[in-house]
N, C-alpha and C positions, 0 to 999 in steps of 0.2 A: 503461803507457808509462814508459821510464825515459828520464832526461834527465839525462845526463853535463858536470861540471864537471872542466875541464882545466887547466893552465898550456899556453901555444901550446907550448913548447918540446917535449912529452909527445905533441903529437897525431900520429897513426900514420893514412898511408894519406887522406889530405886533400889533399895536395900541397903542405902545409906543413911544416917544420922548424921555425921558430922568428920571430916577426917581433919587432922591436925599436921601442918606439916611444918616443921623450923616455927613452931609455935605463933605461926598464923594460919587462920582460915582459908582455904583455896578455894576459889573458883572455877566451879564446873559447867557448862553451857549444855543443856537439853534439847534436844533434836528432833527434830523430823524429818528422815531422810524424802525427798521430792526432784521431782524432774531429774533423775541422773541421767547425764547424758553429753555428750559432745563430741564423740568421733563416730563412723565406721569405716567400713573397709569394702575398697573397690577390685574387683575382680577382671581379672582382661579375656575371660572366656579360651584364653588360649591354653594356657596350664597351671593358673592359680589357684592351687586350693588348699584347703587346710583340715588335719585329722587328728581324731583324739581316738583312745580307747576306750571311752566309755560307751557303754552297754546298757538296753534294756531286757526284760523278762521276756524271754518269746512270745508269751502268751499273757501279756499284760494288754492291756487296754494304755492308747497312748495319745500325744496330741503331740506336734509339732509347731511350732510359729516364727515366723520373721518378720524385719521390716526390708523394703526389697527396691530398688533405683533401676529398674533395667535400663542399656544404652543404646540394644539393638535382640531381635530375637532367632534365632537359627530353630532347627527341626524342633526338638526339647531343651529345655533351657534350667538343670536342677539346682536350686538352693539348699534343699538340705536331703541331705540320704543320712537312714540309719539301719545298716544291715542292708535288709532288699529294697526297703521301702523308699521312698524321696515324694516332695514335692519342689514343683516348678512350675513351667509355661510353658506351653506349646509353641509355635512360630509366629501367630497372630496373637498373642500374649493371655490367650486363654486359659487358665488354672488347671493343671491337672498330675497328675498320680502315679507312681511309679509303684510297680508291685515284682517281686522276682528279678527287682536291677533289668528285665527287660520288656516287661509288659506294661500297658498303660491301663488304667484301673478305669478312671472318669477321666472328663475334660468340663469346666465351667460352660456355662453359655454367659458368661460376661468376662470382659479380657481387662486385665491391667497396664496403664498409658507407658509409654516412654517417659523415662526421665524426669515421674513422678516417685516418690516415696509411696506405696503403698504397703500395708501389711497382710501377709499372709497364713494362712493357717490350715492344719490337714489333723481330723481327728478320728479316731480308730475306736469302735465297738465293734468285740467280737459276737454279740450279743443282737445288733442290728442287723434285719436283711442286706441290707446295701450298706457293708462295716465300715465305709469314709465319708467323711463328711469336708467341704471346704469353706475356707471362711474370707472374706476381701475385707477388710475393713472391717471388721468386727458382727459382719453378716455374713450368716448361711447364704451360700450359692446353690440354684437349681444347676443340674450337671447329669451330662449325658453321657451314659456305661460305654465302656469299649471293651469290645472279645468279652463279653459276659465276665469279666474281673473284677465287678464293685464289690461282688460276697465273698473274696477270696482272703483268707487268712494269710499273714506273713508268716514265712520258714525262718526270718532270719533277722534280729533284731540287736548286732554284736557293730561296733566302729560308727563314731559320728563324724560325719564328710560335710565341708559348706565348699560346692559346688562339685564338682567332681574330678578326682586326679586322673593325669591323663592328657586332661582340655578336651575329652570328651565329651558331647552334649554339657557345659562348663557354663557356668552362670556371667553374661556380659553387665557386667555394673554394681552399683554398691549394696553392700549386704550387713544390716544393722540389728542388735536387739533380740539375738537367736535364743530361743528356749525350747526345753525337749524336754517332755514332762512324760511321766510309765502311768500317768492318769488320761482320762477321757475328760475335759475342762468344758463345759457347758458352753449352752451359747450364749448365756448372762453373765459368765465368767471371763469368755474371751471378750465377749461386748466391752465391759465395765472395765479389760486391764490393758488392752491391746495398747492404749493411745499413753501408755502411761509404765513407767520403769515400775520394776518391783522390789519393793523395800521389804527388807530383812528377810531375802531370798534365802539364808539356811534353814529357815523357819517353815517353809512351804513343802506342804505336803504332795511326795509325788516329784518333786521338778530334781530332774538330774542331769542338765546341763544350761547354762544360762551365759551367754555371750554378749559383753554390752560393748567391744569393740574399740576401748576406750584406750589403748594400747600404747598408740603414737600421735604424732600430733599432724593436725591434716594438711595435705601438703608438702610438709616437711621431709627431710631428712630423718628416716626411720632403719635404716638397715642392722642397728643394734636388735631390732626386734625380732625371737622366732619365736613366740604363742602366743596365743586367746587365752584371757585369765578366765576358766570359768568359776563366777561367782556365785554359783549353788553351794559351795562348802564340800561341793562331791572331788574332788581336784583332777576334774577331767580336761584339765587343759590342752587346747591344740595346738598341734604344731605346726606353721604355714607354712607352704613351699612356694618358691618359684617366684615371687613377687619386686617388684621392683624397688617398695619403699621411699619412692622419690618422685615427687610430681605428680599432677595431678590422674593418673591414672595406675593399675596395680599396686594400689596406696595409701593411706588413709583418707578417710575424707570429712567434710560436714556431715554429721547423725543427720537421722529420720526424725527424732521428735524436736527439733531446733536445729536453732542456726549456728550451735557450735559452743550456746552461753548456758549454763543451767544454774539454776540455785545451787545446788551442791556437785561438788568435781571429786572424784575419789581417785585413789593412786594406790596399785597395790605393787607386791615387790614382782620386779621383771627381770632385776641383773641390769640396767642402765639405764639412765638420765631420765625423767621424763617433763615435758616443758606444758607449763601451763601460762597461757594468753590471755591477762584479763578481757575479756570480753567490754563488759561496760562501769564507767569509773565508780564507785561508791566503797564503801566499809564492806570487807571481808573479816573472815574467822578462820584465821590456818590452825592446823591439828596434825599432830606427826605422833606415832605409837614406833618405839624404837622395837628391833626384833630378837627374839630371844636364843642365848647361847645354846647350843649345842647339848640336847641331850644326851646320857647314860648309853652307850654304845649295847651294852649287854639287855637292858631295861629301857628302852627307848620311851616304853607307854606308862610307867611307873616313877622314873627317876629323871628328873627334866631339869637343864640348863636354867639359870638366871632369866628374871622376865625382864622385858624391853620396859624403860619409861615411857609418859606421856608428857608432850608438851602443849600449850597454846598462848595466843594471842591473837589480837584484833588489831587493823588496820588500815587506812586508809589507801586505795589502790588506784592509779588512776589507766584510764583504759588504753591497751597496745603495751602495757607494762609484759616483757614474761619472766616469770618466778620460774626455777627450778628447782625438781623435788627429785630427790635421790630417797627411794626407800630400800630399807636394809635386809638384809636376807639372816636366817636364821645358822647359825654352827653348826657343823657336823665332825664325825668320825667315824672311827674307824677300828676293827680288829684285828690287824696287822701289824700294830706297831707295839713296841714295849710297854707301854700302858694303858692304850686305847682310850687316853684322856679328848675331850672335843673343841672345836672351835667357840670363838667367842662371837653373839650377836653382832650383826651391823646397826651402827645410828642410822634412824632415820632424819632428813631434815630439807628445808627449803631456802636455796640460796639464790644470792643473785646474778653469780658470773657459772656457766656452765663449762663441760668439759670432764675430762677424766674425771672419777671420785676424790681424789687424793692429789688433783690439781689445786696449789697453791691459791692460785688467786681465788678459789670456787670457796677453798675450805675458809677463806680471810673474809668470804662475801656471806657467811650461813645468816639468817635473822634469825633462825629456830631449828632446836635439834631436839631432840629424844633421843638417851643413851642405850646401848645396846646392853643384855645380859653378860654376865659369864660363863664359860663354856662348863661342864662337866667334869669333875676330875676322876681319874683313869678305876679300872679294874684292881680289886684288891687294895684300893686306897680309899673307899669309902667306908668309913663306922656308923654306927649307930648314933644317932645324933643330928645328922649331916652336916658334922665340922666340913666336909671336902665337896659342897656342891659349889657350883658356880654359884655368885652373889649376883642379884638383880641390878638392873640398870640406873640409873641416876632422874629425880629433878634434877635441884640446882648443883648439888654433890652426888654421886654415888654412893651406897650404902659405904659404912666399913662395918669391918667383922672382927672380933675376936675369940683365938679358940687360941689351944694348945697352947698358951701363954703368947703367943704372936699376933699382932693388929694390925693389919689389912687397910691401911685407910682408902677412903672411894676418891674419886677424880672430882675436882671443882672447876667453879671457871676462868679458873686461873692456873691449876696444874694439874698431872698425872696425878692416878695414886700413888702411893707407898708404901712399904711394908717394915716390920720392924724386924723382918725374918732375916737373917744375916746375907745369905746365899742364892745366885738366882733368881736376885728380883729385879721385872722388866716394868718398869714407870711406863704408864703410858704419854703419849705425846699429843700435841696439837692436832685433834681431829682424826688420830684414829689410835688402837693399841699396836706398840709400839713389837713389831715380829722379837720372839725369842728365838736365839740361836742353837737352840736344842728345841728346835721345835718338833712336835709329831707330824712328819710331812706329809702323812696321810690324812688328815684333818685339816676340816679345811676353818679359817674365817668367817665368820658372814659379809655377803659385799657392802661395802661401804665402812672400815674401818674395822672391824674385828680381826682379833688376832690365831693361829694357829692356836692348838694345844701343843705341850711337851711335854719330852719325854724324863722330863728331866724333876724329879721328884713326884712325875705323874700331875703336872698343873694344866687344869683347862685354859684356853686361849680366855685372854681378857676382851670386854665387851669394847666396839667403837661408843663414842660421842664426839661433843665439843673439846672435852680430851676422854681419849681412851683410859680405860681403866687399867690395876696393877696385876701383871702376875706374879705370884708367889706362891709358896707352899707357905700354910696350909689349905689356903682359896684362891681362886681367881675373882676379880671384882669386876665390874659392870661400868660404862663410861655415862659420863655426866652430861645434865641437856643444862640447851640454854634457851633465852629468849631476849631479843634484843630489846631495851627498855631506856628511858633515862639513864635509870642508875645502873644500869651490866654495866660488868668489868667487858672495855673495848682494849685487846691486846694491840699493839703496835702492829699498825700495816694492818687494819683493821679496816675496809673500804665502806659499810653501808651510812648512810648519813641519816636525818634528822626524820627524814620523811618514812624510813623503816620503822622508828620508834613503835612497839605499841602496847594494846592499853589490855585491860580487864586477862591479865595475864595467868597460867598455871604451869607448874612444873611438879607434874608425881613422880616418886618414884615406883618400881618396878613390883615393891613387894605390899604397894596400898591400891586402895579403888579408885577406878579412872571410868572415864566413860568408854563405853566400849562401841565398836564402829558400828557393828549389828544391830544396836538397841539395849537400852539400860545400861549394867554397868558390870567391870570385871577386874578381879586383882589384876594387874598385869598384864602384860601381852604377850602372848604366847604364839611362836608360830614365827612367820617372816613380820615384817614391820607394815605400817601404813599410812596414808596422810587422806588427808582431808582437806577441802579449800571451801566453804560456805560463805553466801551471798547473803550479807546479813539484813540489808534492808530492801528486801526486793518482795514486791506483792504487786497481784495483779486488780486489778478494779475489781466491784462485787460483780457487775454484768459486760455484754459483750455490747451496749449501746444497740440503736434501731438505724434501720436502713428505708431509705424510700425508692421510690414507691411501688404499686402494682401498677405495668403498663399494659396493654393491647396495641399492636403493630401488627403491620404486614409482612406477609414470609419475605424474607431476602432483606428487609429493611433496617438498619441501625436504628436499637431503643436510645434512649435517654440514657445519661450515665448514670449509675447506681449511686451516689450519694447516702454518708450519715445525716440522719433527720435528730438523732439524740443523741450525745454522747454517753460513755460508759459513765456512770456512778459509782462513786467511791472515789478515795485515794487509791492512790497507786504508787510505785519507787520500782523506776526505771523504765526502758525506751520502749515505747508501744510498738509489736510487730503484728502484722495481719496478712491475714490469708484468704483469697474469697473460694466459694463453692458451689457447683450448680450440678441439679438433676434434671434430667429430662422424663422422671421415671412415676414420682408426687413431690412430694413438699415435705415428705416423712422419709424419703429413703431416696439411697442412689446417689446421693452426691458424694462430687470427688473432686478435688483440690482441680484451679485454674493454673496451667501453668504461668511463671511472672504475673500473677495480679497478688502484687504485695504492698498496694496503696492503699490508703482508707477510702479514699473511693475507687468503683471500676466501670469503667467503660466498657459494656459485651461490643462485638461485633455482630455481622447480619447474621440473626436466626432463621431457619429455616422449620424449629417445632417449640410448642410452648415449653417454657423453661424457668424453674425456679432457682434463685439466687438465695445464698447467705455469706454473711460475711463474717469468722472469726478472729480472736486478736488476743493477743496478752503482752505480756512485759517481757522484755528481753532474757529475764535470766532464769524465768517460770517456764512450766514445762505444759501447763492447763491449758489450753484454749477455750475463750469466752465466746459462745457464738449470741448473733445478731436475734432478731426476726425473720423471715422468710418471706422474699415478697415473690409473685409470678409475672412472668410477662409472656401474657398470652399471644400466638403467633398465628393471624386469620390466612386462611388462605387470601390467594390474589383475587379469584375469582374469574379467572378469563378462561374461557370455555372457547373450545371448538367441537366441532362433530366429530363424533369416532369413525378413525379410518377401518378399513374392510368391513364395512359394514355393507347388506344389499339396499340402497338406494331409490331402487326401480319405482315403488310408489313411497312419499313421505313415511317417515319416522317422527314418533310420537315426542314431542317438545319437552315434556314431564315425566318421562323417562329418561333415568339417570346414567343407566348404561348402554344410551345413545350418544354419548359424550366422554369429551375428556376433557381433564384439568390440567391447567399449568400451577406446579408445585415450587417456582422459584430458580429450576432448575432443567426442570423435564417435565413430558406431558404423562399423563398418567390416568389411571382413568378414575371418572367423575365420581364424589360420592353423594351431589347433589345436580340437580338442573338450573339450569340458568334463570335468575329469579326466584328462587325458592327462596334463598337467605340473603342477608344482607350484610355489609361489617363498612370500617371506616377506610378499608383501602382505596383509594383515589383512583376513579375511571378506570375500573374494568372492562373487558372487550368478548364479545359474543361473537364468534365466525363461523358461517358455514360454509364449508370445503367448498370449491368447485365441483361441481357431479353429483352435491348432497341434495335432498330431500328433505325438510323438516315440517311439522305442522303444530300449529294450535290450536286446541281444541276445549271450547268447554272453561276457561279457567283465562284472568289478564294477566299477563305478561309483560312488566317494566323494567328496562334495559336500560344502563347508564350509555352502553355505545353497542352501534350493531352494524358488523361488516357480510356482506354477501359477494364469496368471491367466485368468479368467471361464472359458471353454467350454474348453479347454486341455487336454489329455491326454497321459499317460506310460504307456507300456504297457511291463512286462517282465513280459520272457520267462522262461519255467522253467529255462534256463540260466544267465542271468543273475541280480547281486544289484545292490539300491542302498543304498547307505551316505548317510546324511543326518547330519554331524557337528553341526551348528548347526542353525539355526530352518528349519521345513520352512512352508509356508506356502499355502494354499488356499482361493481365494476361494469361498464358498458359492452355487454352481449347481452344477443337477443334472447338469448338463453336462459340470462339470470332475469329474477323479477321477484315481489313478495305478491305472492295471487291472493285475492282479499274474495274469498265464496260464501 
């Protein structure tokens, strides 16, 4: 990931030229959103689950996907249902399909591990004989029909469920990365995205719900939380039940694509606190979009509240640090009250002491804020002109305004607004707009520092910031951001020190171009607020380095440890993690993460079939994994043969016949697919026996044995064509029974 620092004046192909703010140039930072990622959410199969209303087209074509932890598996086990349809696992962790909420469609013939992260996927042609398809990792699964249901159409494609209410058949383990698309997504499609977050998800055609899980912090104390934000732009947000939000189970947890750290961390608005864990020490880039006031209650789609500022800065983090980001929620109203004037935006920002919003010590600890809008002002008080909207939110001041011979001033960082309107005007305060007393109490604030509207000359609620903005008639004003720097004004009982300072700083306001979190760029911010946290010098090496080497072993025998023979190429910035992989299937397909082999080198244990190794890695706060080479270790049989039991005996059985024998495979006898002496390999003294009671002969052809037992009544007969070679211990139990007759 590279992440470009500009002067605005420089930026090409954004839709800006140059913005001017307090008559210097600002600094904008260009982006590539990559690896999001760092929670999900564990389920306890007993009654966790969570529901949205969003809806597909009955008769759409559709795909499904997740990233999936199971921790144990019962009869069916569903991760995602919509309407009739779900995909899950069976008991033996088998892939398979729900049709009618109660019939089973397919089942894989390949099962996904315990308490590995795999991703899954179920995709829907109405178009196809057998209209489902499933996908393990970014591979089609062969998969075998049940009750003739693979060509059956869904009736019912209305409520998205991740796992199912009830605790019925209820998914046991973590469930990460959920996307529900009304398209059919190819298999080069799912291939090329599964392993990887999707950037600028409003953008994607098709996807109407997208769940990245990233909600609470893992572990932690989460019980503020009831939804899933989903991040399609479709606002299907779920609502989770029943969960415990504490500890390591029914609770957030470590994501599927990492270990918790990403390039980029995103924060949307939830209604309270959310804690972010530097993962590993190096220079970040915070970004806060304040939220905007409270639109036109009558004109909701038309007539819009004040937009949120943007803030940023860079700076140095060192790891186990946690930052808390409070983002602001947008104003509302109402048509019940005297003049259906709306609330004022909340500031969004990132501090360092947590706890309520409008706890003292939290508001004295902020490094960065972005001020919220102003809210709307009331019915029958807006003209032509829009002397009476709410005013946009703050840089380093707040707008001010003047109309109707009255000036409005915006909030600094040093005080509330003010107005020069005689009557009724409510200055706002330290960190948030300060409630008027003629407030419209059906209006609400936005969380985090916005104020009601009133009713009281019809004035929309003033925006939160660093201070809250003013209300007055004839406007409501917007609150002012900050950033903490050298030179910011540090108010008294002001707690962050030296090591918060930072650098390559920006403070817009609400009513100029900012970057927008989706890609390129946007007046303002419209909507609820949101933050951003980027890992500004993190890249992973150009390759995933080589591993050695190919071995051949014996079944049951411990290879050699897997060893790097090269290391990765390139620089790199930050802590290398790795993962190893093996198939037993080719050297192109089949492989599936080892569980704990997170070393650069690995150690297999005894094999039993030949088996190919890779090893992948990247940097801790990258989301890409770099894979190795591929090496195999070939696994010979042992070689020790005995004569096959029920077999008739009465005269010899032919030596060079193969299913006159059996083989020992490491574990059990099984039967031969070669005769004793056909082939050869490097297992150490292999053993030849024949039964007591057997018969064996050679005929025609020599026969070199590294060891040969003949037990009790047991007989070898060759022939006068025939020789035998005995290289090692020849071995014969004494009865007069047993002998090797040499004719």
């Amino acid at each position: 990931m590279k992440l470009i620092m500009m002067m605005v004046k420089s930026v090409r192909g954004i839709g800006a030229k140059g913005i001017r703010y307090s008559g210097l140039f600002g600094i904008l930072c260009l982006f590539s959103i990559v690896g999001l990622h760092g929670q999900a959410l564990d389920f306890d199969g007993v009654n966790d689950y969570a529901s949205s209303s969003g809806s597909l087209a009955n008769n759409s074509n559709f795909t499904l996907e997740a990233w999936v932890k199971p921790r144990s598996f019962s009869s069916y086990n569903w991760v995602i249902q919509v309407g009739d349809v779900a995909i899950g696992a069976s008991n033996n962790g088998n892939l398979t399909y729900l049709i009618d909420g109660s019939t089973s469609g397919s089942t894989s013939t390949q099962a996904i591990s315990l308490n590995v992260w795999s991703h899954i996927a179920l995709v829907y042609n109405s178009s196809w004989t057998n209209k489902y398809k499933l996908y393990l990792n970014g591979s089609e699964l062969a998969t075998t029909p049940q009750f003739s249901y693979a060509g059956k159409s869904p009736d019912n494609l209305t409520g998205f469920y991740f796992s199912r209410s009830g605790g019925y058949e209820g998914w046991v383990g973590g469930i990460d990365e959920v996307r529900i698309w009304n398209v059919d997504r190819t298999s080069a499609e799912i291939s090329a995205n599964y392993n990887n977050v999707l950037a600028n998800p409003g953008s994607l055609t098709g996807l109407k719900g997208y769940y990245k899980m990233n909600e609470g912090v893992p572990g932690g104390n989460n019980s503020g939380i009831s939804q899933l934000i989903d991040a399609s732009g479709n606002n299907n947000n779920a609502t989770i039940s029943n969960f415990a939000l504490a500890g390591n189970v029914s609770n957030y947890i470590s994501d599927a694509l990492g270990t918790g750290s990403s390039a980029v961390e995103v924060f949307s608005y939830i209604g309270n606190v959310q804690a972010f864990i530097v993962p590993t020490s190096g220079n970040y880039k915070l970004e806060v979009w304040g939220a905007q006031g409270g639109n036109d209650v009558s004109s909701p789609s038309t007539l819009f509240g004040g937009r949120g500022g943007y803030s940023c800065g860079e700076l140095y983090l060192t790891a186990g640090t946690t930052l808390y980001v409070y983002v602001g929620g947008q104003g509302t109203g109402c048509n019940s009250s005297t003049h259906w004037s709306s609330g004022g935006g909340g500031a969004t920002d990132i501090r360092l002491v947590g706890g309520a919003w409008d706890n003292n010590s939290g508001l004295y600890s902020r490094i960065l804020v972005a001020g919220g809008g102003g809210g709307r002002h009331g019915n029958n008080y807006e003209v032509p002109g829009g002397a009476y909207v709410g005013n946009d939110g703050g840089g380093s001041s707040s707008l001010s305004f003047t109309t109707n011979g009255y000036t409005i001033s915006g909030s600094t960082d040093q005080n509330g607004g003010t107005s020069t309107y005689s009557s009724s005007v409510v200055p706002g305060s330290f960190g948030f707009a300060t409630p008027n007393s003629q407030s419209n109490t059906c209006s609400a604030g936005g969380w985090n520092g916005g104020a009601r509207g009133s009713d009281n000359w019809a004035n929309g609620g003033a925006g939160g910031g660093w201070y809250g903005g003013c209300t007055s008639w004839p406007t409501s004003a917007g609150g002012s951001g900050y950033v903490l720097t050298t030179l910011s004004h540090k108010p008294a009982g002001y707690t962050p020190g030296v090591a918060y300072y930072m650098t390559n700083t920006n403070l817009i306001a609400g009513n100029a171009v900012m970057p927008d979190p989706t890609g390129g760029t946007v007046t303002g911010r419209s909507g609820n607020g949101y933050a951003r946290i980027t890992r500004l010098d993190c890249s992973n090496p150009s390759n995933g380095g080589t591993i050695s080497t190919d071995q051949s072993v014996c079944i049951g025998v411990t290879p050699a440890m897997l060893t790097q023979s090269a290391a990765p190429s390139g620089s790199s910035n930050g802590n290398l993690e790795y993962k190893w992989q093996w198939s037993t299937t080719s050297s192109a397909a089949g492989f599936g993460d080892i569980a704990d082999a997170t070393s650069s080198n690995y150690q297999p244990g005894p094999l039993t079939h030949t088996t190919w190794f890779k090893r992948l890695l990247k940097v801790d706060c990258e989301s890409n994994w770099l894979e190795s080479n591929v090496i195999e270790i070939t696994v010979n049989p042992l070689l020790q043969y005995r004569s096959k039991a029920g077999l008739d005996y009465t005269s010899p059985r032919n030596w060079t016949t193969a299913a006159n024998w059996e083989q020992y495979n490491g574990s059990s006898w099984v039967a031969a697919t070669s005769y004793p002496g056909e082939i050869s390999n490097a297992c150490s003294s292999p053993l030849v026996t024949i039964l007591a009671g057997h018969q064996m002969e050679i005929s025609g052809v020599n026969i070199t044995l590294p060891n040969l037992k003949i037990e009790g009544t047991g007989k070898l007969v060759v022939r006068s064509t025939a020789k035998l070679y005995v290289n090692g211990q020849l071995q014969l139990d004494q009865n007069s029974a047993g002998a090797i007759v040499v004719e």
